[in-house]
N, C-alpha and C positions, 0 to 999 in steps of 0.2 A: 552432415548437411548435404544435403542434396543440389546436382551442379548447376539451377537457376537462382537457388539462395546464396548458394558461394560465391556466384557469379558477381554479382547484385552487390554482395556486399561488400567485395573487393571494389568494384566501382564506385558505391560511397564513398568509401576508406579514400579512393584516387579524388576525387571533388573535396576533398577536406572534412569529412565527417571521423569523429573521433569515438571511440569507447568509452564507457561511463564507469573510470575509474576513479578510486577513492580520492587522486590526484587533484579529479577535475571536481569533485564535491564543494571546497569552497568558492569557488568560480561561480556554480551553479544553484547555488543558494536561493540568490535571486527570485528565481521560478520555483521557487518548494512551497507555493499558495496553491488553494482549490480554485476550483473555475463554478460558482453557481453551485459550492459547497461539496462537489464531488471531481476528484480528478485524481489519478495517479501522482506521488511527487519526486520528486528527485533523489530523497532517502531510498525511495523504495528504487529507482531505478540503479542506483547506485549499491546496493546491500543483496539484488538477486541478477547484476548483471552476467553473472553463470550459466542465469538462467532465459533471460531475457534475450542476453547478446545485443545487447541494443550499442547506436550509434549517435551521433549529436551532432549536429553545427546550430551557430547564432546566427542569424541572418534578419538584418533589420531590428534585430533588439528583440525580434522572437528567437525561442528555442524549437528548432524541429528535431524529434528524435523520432527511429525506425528501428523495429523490433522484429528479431529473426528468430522466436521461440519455437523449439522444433516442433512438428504436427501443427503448426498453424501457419496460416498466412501470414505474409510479411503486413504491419500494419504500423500508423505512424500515431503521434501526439503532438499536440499543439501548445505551446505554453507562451501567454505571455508574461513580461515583465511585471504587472500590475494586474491586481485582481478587478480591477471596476473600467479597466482601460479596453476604449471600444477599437475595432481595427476592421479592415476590410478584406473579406474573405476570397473573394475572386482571384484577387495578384496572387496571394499565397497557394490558391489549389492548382494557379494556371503553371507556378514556378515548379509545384511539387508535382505536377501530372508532366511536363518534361523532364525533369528529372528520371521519375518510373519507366519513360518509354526510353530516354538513352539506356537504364539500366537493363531495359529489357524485360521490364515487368507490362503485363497486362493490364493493369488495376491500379487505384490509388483506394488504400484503404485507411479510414482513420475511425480511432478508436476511443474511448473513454468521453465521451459527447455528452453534455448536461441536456436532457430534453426539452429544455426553456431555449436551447443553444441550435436544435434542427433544424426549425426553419430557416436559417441563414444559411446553414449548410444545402438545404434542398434549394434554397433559388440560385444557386451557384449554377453560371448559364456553361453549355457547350460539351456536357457529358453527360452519357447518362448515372444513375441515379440509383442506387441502391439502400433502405435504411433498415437497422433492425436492430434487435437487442438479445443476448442471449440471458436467458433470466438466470442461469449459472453465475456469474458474471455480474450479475447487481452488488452494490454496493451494501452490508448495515448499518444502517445508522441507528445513532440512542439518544435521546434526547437526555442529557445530564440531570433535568428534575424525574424523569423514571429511571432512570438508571442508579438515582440514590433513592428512588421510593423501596421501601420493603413491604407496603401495605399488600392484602387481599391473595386473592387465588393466584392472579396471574405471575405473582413474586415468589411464586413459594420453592421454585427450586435454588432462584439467588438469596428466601431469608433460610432455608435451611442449609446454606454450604457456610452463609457469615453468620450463623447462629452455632455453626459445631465450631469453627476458627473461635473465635468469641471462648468457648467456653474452653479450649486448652487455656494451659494457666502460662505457658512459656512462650507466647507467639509475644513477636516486638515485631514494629517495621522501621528500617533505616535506607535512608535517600540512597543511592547509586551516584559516584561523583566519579570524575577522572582517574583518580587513585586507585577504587576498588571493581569499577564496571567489568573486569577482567573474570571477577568471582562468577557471574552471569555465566561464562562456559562449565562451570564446573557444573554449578545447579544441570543445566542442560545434558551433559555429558552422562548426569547420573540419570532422566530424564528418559533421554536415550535408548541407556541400557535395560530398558524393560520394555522397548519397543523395536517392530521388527522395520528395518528400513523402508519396507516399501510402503510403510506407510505414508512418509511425506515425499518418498518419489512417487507416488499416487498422484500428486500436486505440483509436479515439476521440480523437483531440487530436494536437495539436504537443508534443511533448516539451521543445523550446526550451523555448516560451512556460511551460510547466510548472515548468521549471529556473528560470527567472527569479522565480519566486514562493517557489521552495524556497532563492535566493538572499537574498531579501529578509528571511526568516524565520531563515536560517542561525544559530546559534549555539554559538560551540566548545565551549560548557560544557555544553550539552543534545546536540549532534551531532560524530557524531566524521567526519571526510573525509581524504582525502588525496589528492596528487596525485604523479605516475609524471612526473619529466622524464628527457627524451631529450637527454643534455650540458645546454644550457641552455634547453632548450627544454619547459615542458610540454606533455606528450603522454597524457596521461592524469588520468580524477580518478576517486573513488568517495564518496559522502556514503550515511553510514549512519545508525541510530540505536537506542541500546540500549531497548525499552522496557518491559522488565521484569526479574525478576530470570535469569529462561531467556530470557525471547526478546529478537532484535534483527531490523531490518528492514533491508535495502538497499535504499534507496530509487531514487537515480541513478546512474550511473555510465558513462564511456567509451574508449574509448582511439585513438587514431590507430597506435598501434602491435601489431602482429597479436600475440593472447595479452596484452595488455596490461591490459585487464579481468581476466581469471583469476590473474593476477599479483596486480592491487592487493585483490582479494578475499580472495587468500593471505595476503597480509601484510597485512590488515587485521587478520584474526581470529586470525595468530599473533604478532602484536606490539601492538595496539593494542585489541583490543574481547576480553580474557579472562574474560571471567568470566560468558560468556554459555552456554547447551547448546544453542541453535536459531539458527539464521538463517531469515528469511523471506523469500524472493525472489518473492510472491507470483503470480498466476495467469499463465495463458499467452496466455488469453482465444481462445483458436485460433490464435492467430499461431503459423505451423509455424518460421520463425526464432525467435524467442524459446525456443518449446516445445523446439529440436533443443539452442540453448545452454543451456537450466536444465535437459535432460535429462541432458547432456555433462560439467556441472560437477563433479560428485559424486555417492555416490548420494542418494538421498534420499526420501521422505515425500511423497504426495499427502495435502493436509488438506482434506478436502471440507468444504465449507460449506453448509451449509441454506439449503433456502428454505421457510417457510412462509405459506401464503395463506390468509386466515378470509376466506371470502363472509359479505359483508354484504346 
């Protein structure tokens, strides 16, 4: 970490701002809603903070968190309490842009902005103004009635991977409960071993390491999973989570068996997660694997996310 990020974030740490450790997961529960159906949440911030490095205080019954991800700039999120609760955006950028200048930063930068949500951020008076999006960086969405459709061309590579599942004669699927969510590392583990690391340090992190924390946090009551075994063997899992009245996120998911992911997706969302209209399978971050399967799955929704910068 380079010594104006180190800096910076010793200085949070000294104003009361905390790490987003699994400690602090029930606390911040709270804020684990979308904002105008797209936002980062607290699962995630809590499962890659390895990666993130990110920080927190409550102030006012919002959540402000700052993110110190190496090669990028420090940039912050906004969450509040309530998904439909209106607030006023001036006091918060005027409290967060002193904040940045004691720390010593140039900039106020915030990140993951619904584009229904800009304009309030652009009449913010007494800085200037910077807005943009990096289309890396959009969100996917899937609208739950095409994501269980199999009809026509544009479904042909999700009904050919649940049309060869289908026809093994040993494939069963069973929930993921507190008891068994542990199995998840193994699948992975094996997963793994046929891939070369850098491919998901390509994407900032080890995904292991990442599952392991989304392990330790797992709960069937808040998270819905399941796993794909092959006769007796599992060969697949997917952990999701519903978190709002429309949207739900896929957070993990794998399969040792080809089509095996596109499977447990299927029958995630037509047996077990109903009462959702979105799925979120968030950015692609450039990775052209990634980018080729959440193009492939269904159709679906680029949801761009803002950035906006106020020089200080």
């Amino acid at each position: 970490m380079d010594d104006i990020r180190r800096k910076a974030r010793e200085f949070f740490i000294n104003e009361g701002f905390l790490p987003f450790e699994i400690s602090s997961y029930p606390l911040l529960q709270k804020y684990n809603h979308c904002s105008l159906l797209q936002e980062r949440n607290i699962t995630m911030f809590v499962t890659w903070q390895d990666t993130y490095l990110g920080l927190y205080k409550i102030i006012n019954d919002c959540l402000y968190s700052v993110f110190f991800i190496e090669g990028r700039d420090i940039y912050w999120t906004i969450h509040r309490p309530q998904e439909d609760e209106s607030y006023p955006l001036q006091p918060i950028i005027d409290s967060l842009c002193v904040i940045c200048k004691k720390a010593g930063l140039r900039s106020l930068q915030i990140k993951n902005i619904d584009k229904d949500l800009v304009a309030g951020y652009e009449a913010v008076q007494g800085y200037p103004v910077h807005i943009t999006y990096n289309i890396d960086n959009s969100e996917y969405s899937y609208t739950i009635k095409d994501l269980l459709s199999l009809a026509g061309p544009i479904n042909y590579y999700k009904r050919k991977r649940i049309n060869k599942i289908l026809a093994m004669q040993d494939i069963s699927i069973r929930p993921i409960t507190n008891d068994n969510v542990r199995l998840c590392l193994e699948i992975q583990k094996e997963w793994c071993s046929h891939q070369d690391c850098s491919y998901c340090s390509s994407f900032y992190g080890c995904e292991k390491q990442v599952l392991e924390v989304m392990l330790d946090i797992f709960d069937d009551k808040v998270h819905s999973g399941l796993f794909m075994y092959n006769g007796e063997k599992a060969d697949g899992y997917i952990i999701c989570e519903r978190i709002s009245k429309k949207l739900s996120f896929l957070y993990f998911g794998k399969s040792n068996v080809d089509g095996g992911l596109v499977y447990l997706i299927y029958i995630m969302y037509r047996d077990y997660i109903k009462d959702v209209e979105y799925m979120n399978l968030s950015e692609d971050m450039g990775h052209q694997g990634l980018r080729r399967f959440k193009k492939l799955l269904s159709p679906f929704e680029l949801w761009h996310k803002y950035i906006v910068n106020y020089r200080l």
